[in-house]
FIVEX-18840 format. One line per field, with one value per residue (C-alpha): residue in three letters; x, y, z negated. Coordinates in steps of 0.2 Angstrom, whole numbers, always signed. Layout:
N
rest: c(Ala,...)
xx: c(X,...)
yy: c(Y,...)
zz: c(Z,...)
! end
This chain:
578
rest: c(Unk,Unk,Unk,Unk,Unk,Unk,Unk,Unk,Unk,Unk,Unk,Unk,Unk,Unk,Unk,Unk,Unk,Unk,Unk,Unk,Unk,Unk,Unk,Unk,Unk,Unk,Unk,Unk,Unk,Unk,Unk,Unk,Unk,Unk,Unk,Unk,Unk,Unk,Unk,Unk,Unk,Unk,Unk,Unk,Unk,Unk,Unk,Unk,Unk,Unk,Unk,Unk,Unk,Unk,Unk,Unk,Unk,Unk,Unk,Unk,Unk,Unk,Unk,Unk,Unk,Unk,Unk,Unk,Unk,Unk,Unk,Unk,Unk,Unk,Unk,Unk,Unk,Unk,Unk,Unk,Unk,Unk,Unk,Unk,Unk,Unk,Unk,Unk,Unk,Unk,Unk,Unk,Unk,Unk,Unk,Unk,Unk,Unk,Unk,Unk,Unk,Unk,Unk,Unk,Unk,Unk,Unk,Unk,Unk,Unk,Unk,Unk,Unk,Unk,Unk,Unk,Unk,Unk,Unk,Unk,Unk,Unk,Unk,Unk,Unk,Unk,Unk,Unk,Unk,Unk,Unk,Unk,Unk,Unk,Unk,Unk,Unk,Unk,Unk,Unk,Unk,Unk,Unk,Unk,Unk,Unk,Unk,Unk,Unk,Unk,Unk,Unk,Unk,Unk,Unk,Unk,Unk,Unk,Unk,Unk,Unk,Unk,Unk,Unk,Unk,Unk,Unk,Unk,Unk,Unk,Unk,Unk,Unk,Unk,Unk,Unk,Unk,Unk,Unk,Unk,Unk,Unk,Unk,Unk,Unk,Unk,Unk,Unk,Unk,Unk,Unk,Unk,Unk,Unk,Unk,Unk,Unk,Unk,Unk,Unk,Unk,Unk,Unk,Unk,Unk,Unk,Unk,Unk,Unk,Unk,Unk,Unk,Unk,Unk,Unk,Unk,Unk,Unk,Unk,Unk,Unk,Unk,Unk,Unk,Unk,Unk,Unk,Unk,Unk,Unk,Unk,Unk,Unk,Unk,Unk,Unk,Unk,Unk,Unk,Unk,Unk,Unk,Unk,Unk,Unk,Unk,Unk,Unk,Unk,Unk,Unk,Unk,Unk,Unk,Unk,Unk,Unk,Unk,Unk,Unk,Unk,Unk,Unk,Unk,Unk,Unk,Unk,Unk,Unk,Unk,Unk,Unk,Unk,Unk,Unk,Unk,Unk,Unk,Unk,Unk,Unk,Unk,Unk,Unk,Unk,Unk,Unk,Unk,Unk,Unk,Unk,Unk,Unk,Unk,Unk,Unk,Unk,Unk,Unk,Unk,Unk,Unk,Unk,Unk,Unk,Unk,Unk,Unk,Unk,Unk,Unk,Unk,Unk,Unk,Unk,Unk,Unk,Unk,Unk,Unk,Unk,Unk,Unk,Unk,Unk,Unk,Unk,Unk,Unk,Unk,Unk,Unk,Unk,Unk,Unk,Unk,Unk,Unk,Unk,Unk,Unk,Unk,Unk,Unk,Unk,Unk,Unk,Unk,Unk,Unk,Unk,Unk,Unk,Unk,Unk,Unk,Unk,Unk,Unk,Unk,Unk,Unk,Unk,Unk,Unk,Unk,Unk,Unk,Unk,Unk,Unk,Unk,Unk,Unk,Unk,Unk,Unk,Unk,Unk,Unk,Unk,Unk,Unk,Unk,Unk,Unk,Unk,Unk,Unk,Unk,Unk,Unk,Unk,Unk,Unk,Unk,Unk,Unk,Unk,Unk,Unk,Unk,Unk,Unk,Unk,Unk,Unk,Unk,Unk,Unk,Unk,Unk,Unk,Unk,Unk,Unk,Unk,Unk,Unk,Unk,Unk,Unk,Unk,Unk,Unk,Unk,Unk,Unk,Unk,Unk,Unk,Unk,Unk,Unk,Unk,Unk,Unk,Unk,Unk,Unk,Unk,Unk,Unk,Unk,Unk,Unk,Unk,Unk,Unk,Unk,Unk,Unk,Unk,Unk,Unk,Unk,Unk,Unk,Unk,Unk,Unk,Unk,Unk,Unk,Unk,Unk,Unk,Unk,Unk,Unk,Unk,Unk,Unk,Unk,Unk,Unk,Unk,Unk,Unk,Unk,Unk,Unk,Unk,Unk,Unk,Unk,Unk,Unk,Unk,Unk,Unk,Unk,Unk,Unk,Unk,Unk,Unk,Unk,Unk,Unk,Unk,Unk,Unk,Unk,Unk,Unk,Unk,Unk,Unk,Unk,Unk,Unk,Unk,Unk,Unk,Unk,Unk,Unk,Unk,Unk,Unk,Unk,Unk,Unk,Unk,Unk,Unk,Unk,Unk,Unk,Unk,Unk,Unk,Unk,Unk,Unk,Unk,Unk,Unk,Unk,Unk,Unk,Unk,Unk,Unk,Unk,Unk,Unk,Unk,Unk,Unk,Unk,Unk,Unk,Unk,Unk,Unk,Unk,Unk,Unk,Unk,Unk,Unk,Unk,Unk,Unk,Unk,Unk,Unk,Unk,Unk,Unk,Unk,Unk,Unk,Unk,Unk,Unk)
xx: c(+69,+77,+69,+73,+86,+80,+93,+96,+91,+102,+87,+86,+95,+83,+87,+86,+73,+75,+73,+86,+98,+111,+108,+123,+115,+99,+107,+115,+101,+89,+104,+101,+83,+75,+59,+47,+56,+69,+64,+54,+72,+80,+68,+67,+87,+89,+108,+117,+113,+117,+133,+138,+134,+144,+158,+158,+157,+168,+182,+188,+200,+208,+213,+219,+210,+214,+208,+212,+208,+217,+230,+219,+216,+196,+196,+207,+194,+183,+194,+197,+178,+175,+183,+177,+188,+203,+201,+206,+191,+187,+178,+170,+181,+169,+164,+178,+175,+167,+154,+149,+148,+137,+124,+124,+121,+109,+98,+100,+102,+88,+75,+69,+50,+48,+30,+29,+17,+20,+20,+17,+28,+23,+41,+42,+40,+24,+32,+32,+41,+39,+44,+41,+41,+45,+29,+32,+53,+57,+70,+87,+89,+102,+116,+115,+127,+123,+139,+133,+124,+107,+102,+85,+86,+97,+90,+93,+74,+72,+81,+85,+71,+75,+65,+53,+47,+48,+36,+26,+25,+22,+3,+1,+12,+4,-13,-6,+2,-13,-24,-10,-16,-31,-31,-22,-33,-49,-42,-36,-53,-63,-51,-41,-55,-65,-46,-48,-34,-21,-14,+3,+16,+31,+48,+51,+39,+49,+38,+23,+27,+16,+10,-8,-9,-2,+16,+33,+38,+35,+26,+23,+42,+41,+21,+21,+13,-7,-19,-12,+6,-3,-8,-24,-36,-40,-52,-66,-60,-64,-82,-82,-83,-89,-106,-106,-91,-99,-108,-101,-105,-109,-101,-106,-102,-85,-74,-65,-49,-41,-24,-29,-40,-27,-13,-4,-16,-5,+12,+7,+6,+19,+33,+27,+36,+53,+56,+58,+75,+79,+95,+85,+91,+85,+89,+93,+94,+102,+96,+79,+79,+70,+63,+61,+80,+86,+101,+93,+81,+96,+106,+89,+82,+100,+96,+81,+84,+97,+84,+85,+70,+74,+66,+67,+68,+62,+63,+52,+45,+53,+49,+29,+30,+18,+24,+14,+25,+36,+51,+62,+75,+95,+111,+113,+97,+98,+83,+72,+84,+86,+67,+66,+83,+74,+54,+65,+76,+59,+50,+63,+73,+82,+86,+102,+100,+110,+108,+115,+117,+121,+126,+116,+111,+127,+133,+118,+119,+139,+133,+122,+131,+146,+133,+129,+147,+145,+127,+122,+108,+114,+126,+135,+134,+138,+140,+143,+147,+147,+152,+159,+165,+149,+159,+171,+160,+149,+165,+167,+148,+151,+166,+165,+146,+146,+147,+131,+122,+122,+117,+104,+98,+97,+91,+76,+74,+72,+62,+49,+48,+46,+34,+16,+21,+26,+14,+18,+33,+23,+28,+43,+57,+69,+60,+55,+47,+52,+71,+65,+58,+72,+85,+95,+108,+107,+119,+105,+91,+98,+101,+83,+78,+87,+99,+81,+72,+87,+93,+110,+118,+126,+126,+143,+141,+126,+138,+149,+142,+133,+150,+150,+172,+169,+160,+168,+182,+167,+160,+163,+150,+159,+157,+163,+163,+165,+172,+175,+191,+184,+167,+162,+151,+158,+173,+192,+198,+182,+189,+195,+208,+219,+206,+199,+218,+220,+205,+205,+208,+190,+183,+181,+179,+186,+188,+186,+191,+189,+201,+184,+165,+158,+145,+133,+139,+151,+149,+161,+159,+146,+133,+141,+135,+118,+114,+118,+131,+147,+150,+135,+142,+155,+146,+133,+148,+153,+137,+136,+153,+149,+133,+143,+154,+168,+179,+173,+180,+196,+199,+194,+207,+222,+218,+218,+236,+242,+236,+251,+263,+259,+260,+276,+284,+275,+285,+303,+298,+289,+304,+316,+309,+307)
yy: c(+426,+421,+411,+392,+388,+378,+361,+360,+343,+334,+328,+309,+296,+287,+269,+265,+253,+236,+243,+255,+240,+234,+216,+211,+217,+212,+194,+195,+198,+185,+173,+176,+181,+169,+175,+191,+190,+197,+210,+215,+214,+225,+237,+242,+239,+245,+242,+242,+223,+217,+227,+219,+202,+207,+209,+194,+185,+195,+188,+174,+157,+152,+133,+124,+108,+89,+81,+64,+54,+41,+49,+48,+60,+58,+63,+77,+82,+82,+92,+108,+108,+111,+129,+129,+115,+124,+138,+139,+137,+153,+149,+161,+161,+164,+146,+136,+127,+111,+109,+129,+127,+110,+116,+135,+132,+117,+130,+146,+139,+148,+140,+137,+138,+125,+117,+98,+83,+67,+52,+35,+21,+3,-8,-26,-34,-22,-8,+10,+25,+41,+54,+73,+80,+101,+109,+127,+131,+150,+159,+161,+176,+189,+190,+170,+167,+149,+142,+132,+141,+136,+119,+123,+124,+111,+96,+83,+82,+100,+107,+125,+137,+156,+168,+170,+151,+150,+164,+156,+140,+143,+143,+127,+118,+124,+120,+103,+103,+108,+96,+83,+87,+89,+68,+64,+73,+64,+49,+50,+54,+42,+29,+22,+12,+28,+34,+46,+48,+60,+74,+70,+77,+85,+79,+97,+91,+83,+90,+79,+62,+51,+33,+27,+36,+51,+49,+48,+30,+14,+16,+3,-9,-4,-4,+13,+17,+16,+19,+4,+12,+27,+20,+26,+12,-1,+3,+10,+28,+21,+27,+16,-1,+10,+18,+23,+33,+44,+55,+69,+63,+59,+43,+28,+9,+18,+30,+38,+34,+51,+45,+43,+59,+70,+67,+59,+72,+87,+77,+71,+91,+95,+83,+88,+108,+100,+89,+72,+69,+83,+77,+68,+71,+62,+69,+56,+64,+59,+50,+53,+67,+70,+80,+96,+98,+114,+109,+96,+109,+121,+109,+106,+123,+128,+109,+115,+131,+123,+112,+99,+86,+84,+74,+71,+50,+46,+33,+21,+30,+47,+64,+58,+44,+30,+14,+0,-17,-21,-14,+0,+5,+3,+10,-9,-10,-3,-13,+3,+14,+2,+2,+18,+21,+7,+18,+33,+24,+19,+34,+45,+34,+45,+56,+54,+50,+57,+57,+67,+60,+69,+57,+41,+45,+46,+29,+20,+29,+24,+5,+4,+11,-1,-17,-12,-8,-5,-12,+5,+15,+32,+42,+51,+55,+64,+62,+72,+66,+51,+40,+25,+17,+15,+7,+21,+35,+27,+26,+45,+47,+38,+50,+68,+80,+84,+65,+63,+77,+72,+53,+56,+70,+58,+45,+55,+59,+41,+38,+51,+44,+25,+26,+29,+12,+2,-8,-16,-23,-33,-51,-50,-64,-53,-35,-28,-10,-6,-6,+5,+18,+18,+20,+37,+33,+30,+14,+7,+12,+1,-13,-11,-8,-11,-26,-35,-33,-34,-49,-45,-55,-38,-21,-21,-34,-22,-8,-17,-23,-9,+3,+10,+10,-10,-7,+10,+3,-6,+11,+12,+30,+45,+49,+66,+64,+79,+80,+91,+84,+91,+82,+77,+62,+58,+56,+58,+41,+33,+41,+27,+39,+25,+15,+32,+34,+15,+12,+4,+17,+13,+22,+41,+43,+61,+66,+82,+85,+104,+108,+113,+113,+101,+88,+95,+116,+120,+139,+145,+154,+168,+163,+160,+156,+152,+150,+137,+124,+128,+111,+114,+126,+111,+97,+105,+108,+90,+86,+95,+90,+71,+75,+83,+68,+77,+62,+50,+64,+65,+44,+46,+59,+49,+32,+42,+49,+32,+21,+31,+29,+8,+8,+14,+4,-11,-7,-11,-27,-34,-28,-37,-52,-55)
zz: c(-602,-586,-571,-572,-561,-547,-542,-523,-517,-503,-490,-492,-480,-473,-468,-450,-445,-437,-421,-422,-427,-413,-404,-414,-430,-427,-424,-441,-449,-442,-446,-465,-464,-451,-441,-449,-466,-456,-448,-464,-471,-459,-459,-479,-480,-462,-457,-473,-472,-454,-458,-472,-464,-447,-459,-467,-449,-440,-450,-440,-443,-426,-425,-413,-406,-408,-391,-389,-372,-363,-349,-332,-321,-323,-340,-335,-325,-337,-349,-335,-330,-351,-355,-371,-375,-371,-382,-400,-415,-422,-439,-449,-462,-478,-473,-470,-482,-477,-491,-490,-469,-473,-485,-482,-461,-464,-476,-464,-447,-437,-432,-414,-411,-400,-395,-391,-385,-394,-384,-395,-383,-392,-395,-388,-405,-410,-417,-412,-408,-402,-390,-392,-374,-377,-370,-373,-376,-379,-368,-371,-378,-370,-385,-381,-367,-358,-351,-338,-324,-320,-313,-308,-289,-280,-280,-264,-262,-260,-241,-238,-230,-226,-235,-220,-222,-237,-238,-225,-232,-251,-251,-241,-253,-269,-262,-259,-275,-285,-275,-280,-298,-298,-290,-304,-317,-310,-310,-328,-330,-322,-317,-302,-295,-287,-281,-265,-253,-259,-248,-240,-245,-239,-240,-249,-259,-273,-289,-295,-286,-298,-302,-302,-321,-315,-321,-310,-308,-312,-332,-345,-347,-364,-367,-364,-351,-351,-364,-373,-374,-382,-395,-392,-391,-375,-360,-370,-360,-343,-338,-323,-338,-355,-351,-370,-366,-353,-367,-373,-389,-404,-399,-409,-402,-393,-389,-375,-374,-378,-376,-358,-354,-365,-368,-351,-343,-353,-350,-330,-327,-339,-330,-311,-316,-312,-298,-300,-299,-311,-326,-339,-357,-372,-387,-407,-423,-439,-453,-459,-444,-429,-415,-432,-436,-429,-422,-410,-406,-400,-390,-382,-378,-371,-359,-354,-348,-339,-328,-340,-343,-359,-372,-392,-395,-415,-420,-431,-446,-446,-441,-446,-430,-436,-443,-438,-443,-458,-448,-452,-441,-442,-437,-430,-422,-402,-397,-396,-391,-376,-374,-371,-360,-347,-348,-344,-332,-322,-325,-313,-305,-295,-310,-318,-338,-352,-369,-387,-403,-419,-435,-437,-420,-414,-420,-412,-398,-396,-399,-386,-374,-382,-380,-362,-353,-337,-335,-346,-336,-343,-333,-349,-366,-381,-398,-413,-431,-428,-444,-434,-450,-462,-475,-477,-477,-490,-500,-497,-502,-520,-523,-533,-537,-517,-511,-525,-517,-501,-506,-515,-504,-488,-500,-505,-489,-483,-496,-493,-475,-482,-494,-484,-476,-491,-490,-475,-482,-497,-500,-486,-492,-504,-503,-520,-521,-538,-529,-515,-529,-538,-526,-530,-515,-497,-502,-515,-499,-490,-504,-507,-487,-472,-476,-483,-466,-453,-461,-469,-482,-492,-489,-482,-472,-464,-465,-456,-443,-440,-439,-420,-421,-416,-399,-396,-382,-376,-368,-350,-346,-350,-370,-377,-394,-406,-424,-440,-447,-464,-462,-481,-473,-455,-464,-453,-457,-449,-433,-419,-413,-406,-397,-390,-385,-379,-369,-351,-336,-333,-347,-350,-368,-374,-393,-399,-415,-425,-439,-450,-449,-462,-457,-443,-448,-436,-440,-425,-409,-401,-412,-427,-442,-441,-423,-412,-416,-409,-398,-388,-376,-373,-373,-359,-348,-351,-346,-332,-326,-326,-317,-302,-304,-308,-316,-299,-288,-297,-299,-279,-274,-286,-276,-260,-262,-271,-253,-241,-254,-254,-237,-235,-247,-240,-222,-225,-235,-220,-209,-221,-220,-201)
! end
């Protein structure tokens, strides 16, 4: 018989490992496969699925912008210090539409692996809420363009050396520097009372200026300075009055007083790495949210490698912050959010403060700044998705399946975060749990919840009252607000566009207004779809134009030229009449 014929086999294409991937591959991968998954991902399916992905998000939608201001020549400014703003949206078109960008980025966005150190800060009625100061905050990587140029030298405190003495100077300052610290650590320690002189400090010397607990400023307006601030415990820390607390352990009639020895040990070090007068940035959430939600946590990294304090407010009972009174909080309620703006305020007193808000956020930032005016002690602000008009977004949340999702999404939410505390609420006037565990909507949440302890006769009367389009034309800090015309939440007829339009030539409140981008997706730009939001390149260049007092200059150079002219015409009047 004859040989079997032997089949020529093709070699095998092997598929090429993560590492062989391009940046922009690589990116589009660890968009739909967050962190190891997706370099496990890419390196089984190698490029076949970062090219099918950079296919999908090459596909652009160009729109142009709505932006709505009233006609000065600071928010002119403004505008031309904020390119971003000039150029056109470029959505990724696959998600355009606003209820694939909302779900699919909030399930996808990736994630920023950001380290922080909770401060407890005690409220003037008893309550609580916390700060997460970022401890540890990854780099921005290099296929992630910053559009502001680094902030971290410049400061008035800091004057100009030449390299030679600079170089000649260092080590005496970072031994006065570290024997600055080492002060404050011993005396977190073992109290104020045994306090030895500290080293004088240099007038370049601005980092680690500190009070008697080792923090800049004056500490404690809101309670939260101290052990007692904390929440921690009272004295039983100071081994100077606690004899019991000198032992290492096991400690039996007392304790020390870790919020003292620990904690403002780790943040007192923590805040002396910028100098004190350094842009101070607190960061609010959405509803149910807090210092976790990705997008708070890009807007923030992107701040801080700027030169950026920045911090991340939560409020009362979310993101696990401890609830210690039978008080939720509100979108009416700015009392905490005032608390904390006034610790902050005296903490770096020669820092300018800004602060961010996203949704909920954004409407209670807006009101505060609306109830202060011009007394307001932050510098400038944004706000993005802000539902101005309670009333008719929950309107828009009662319509159609994707209004129900959304409800009863961020009504589980809120009831997850309510109920380890439900029993502080127990025989307030009016409050009945069986409502609060029933409650399928964030509408029936706050029948059962918020208008019960804040007082409020209906739920529209809390909606109401609560709706930040009321104090909007009361704003007088520059506000850059940001919109998706196709939000399914922050809905466009809540928009004040005509007051934003109408408001006083002292005011500097600019709207921004995308043709798509759902609520919170925004799915546009370099690190579109799943990385940062598109409006942050923006808003950081707002920011940084208001801190260089960009709108001040322009108002200063428009009355300059206007005083000639009213001099002139003022002459032949005065001839006429003599």
């Amino acid at each position: 018989g004859s040989a079997p014929r032997l089949r020529a086999h093709k070699p095998r294409a092997r598929l090429a490992p993560a590492a062989a991937l391009s940046p922009a591959s690589a990116f589009a991968v660890g968009s739909l496969f967050d962190g190891a998954v997706g370099a496990a991902v890419a390196a089984v399916l190698g490029g076949f699925v970062a090219r099918l992905a950079e296919r999908l998000w090459a596909k652009r939608h160009s729109s142009p912008l709505d932006v709505t201001h009233a006609e000065t020549p600071g928010n002119a400014a403004l505008l031309a210090a904020c390119p971003r703003f000039s150029a056109p949206y470029d959505a990724v078109d696959v998600l355009r539409n606003r209820h694939a960008c909302t779900i699919a980025v909030s399930l996808f966005r990736q994630n920023v692996d950001i380290e922080y150190q909770r401060e407890v800060l005690r409220m003037p009625d008893g309550g609580h809420v916390t700060l997460d100061w970022p401890i540890a905050v990854p780099p921005v990587d290099d296929d992630e363009r910053l559009s502001v140029s680094a902030v971290k030298e410049s400061s008035s405190s800091f004057i100009e050396t030449s390299p030679k003495e600079e170089a000649t100077s260092c080590e005496s300052e970072n031994d006065d520097h570290h024997n600055s610290v080492a002060e404050t650590i011993r005396q977190l320690q073992y109290g104020a009372a045994s306090a030895i002189t500290t080293p004088s400090r240099s007038a370049k010397q601005s980092l680690g200026s500190a009070g008697p607990d080792g923090v800049p400023g004056v500490i404690g307006f809101a309670g939260g300075g101290g052990s007692d601030g904390c929440g921690s415990g009272g004295g039983g820390g100071d081994p100077l009055s606690n004899a019991d607390a000198n032992s290492v352990g096991p400690h039996r009639r007392s304790i020390p007083d870790q919020g003292k020895t620990v904690l403002r040990k780790r943040l007192a070090a923590h805040w002396r790495e910028l100098p004190d007068d350094a842009p101070v940035l607190m960061l609010m959430s959405g509803i149910a949210g807090g210092s976790h939600d990705k997008y708070l946590k890009h807007f923030l990294r992107r701040a801080h490698n700027a030169g950026y304090r920045c911090v991340a407010f939560n409020c009362r009972g979310t993101s696990d912050s401890p609830l210690t009174t039978p008080q939720f909080y509100s979108a009416s309620f700015t009392g905490d959010v005032r608390a904390v703006v006034d610790e902050l305020a005296l903490r770096w007193p020669d820092a300018p403060l800004f602060a961010v808000g996203w949704s909920l956020g954004a409407n209670i930032l807006t009101n505060f700044l609306g109830e202060e005016g011009k007394a307001a002690k932050v510098s400038g602000a944004v706000a993005m998705c802000n539902p101005f008009d309670l009333n008719a977004c929950d309107d828009a949340l009662q319509e159609g399946f994707f209004g129900t999702v959304y409800s009863r999404s961020m009504a589980g939410n809120m009831r997850k975060l309510f109920a380890p505390h439900a029993h502080l609420f127990a025989g307030l006037p009016n409050y009945d749990r069986r409502l609060v565990e029933s409650a399928r909507t964030v509408r029936d949440f706050d029948e059962a919840v918020t208008r019960v302890t804040f007082g409020f006769p209906s739920v529209d009367a809390y909606y109401d009252a609560s709706s930040s389009r009321r104090l909007i034309g009361n704003v007088k800090v520059p506000l850059l607000v940001v919109q998706a015309k196709d939000d399914p939440i922050a809905v466009r007829s809540a928009v004040p566009r005509d007051v934003i339009r109408n408001v006083g030539p002292d005011a500097n409140v600019i709207l921004v207004e995308t043709e798509s981008g759902g609520h919170l997706g925004w799915s546009a730009g370099e690190e579109a779809p799943f990385g940062a939001p598109w409006p942050d390149v923006g808003a950081m260049q707002f920011l940084e134009a208001v801190r260089a007092r960009t709108h001040v200059k322009a108002e200063g150079e428009k009355r300059g030229a206007a005083a000639p002219n009213a001099e002139t015409e003022v002459e032949p009047v005065a001839v006429a009449a003599s």
